[in-house]
PLY file of the C-alpha trace (Angstrom):
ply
format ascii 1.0
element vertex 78
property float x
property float y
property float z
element edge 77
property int vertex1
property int vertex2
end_header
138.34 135.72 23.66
140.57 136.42 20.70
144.35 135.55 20.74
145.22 139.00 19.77
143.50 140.06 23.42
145.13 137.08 25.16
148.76 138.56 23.47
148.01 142.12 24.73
147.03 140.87 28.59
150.18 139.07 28.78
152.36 142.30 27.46
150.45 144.85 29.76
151.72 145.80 33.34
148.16 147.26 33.46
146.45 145.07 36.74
142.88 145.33 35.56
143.41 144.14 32.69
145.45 141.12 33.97
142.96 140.09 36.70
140.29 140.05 33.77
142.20 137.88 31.79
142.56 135.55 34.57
139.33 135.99 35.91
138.28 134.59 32.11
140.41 131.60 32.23
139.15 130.87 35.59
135.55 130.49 34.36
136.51 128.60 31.39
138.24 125.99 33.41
135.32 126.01 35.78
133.17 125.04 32.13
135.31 122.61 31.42
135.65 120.84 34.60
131.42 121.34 34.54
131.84 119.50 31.13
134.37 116.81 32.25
132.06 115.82 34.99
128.72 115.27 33.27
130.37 113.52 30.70
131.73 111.16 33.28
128.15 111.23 35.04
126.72 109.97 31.47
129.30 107.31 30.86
128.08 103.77 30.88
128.79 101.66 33.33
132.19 99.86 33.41
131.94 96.19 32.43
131.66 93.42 34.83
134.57 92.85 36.85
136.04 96.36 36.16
134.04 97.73 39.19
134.69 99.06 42.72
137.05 95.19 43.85
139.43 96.09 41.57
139.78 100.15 42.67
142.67 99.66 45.39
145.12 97.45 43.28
147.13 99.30 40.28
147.27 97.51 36.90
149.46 95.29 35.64
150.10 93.45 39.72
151.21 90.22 39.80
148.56 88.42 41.97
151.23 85.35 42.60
153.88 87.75 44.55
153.92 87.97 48.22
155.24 90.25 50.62
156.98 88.65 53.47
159.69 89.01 55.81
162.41 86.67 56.51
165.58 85.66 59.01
168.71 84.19 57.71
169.47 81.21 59.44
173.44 80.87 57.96
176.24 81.23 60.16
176.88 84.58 61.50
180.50 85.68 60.64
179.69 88.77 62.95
0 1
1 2
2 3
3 4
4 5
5 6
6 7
7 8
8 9
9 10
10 11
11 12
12 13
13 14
14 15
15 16
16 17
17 18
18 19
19 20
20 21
21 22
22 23
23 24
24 25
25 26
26 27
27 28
28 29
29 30
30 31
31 32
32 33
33 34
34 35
35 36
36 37
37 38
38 39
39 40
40 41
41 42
42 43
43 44
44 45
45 46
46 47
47 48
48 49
49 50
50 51
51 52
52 53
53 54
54 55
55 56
56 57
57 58
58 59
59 60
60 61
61 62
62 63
63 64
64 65
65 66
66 67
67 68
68 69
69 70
70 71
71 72
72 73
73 74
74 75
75 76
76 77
């Protein structure tokens, strides 16, 4: 599709010729989602130790910190 075309569709109040132009950006997404997949699908393998363990914790997480609760014992001024 030509920019000129893509220019017209977007001045027109004309309905056909809108839901053609988005009917044509609809398929061309669907290509390159089609595109984005295989190429994913034909990626190697990640390396050792990149794999599925490591999918549920982001980047960058300290592996020393620890979540835990705690109760101050002080004297309550309450």
């Amino acid at each position: 599709m030509a920019m000129a075309n893509l220019t017209e569709s977007l001045e027109t109040d004309d309905a056909s010729k809108i839901n053609s132009r988005a009917q044509d950006l609809t398929e061309a997404s669907m290509k390159l989602g089609e595109a984005i997949y295989k190429a994913q699908a034909e990626a190697p393998e990640a390396p050792e130790g990149m794999g599925d363990d490591d999918a549920g914790e982001p980047r960058g997480v300290d592996e020393d910190i620890v979540d835990a609760d705690f109760e101050d014992l002080g004297k309550d001024d309450h």
